[in-house]
N, C-alpha and C positions, 0 to 999 in steps of 0.2 A: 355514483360519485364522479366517474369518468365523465361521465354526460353533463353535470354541473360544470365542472371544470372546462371543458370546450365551450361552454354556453358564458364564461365567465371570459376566456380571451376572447373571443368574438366580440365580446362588448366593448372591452379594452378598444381591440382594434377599430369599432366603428368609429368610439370615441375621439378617440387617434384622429382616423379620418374626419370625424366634424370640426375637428380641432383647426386642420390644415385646411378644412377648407375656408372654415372662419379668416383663417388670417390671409389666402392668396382671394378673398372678397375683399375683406380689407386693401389689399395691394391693391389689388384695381380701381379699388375707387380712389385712392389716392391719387393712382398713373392718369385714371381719367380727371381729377380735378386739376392736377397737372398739365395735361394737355389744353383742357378747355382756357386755363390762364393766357396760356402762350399764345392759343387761337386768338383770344381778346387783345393778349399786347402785337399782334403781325398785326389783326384789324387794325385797331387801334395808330399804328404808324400807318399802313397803305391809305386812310381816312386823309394820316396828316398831308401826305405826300402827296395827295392828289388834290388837296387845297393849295398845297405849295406849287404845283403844276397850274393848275386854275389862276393862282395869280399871276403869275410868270407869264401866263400866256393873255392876260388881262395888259399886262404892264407891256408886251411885245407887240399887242393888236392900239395901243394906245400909241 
């Protein structure tokens, strides 16, 4: 009976553990779609910024 019993938290606790580990996967791939947004909107501007340079120096060499 002893021996059931131990065999029975143990399971408890892995579960536990797959539990938490589900949800800090979960976090991560949020943090990382998060990031990769932000990577796209810094791209995203340094693109414009450097057309906006481009012309400026279009309009300077003119």
């Amino acid at each position: 009976m002893i021996f059931a019993d131990t065999l029975y938290t143990n399971d408890t606790q892995t579960t536990k553990a797959r539990r938490e580990k589900r949800k800090s996967v979960k976090v991560n791939y949020i943090l990382i779609a998060r990031r990769r947004e932000i990577q796209k909107k810094k791209r995203v501007r340094d693109s414009v910024k450097l057309k906006q340079i481009r012309v400026l120096k279009e309009i300077v060499v003119r």
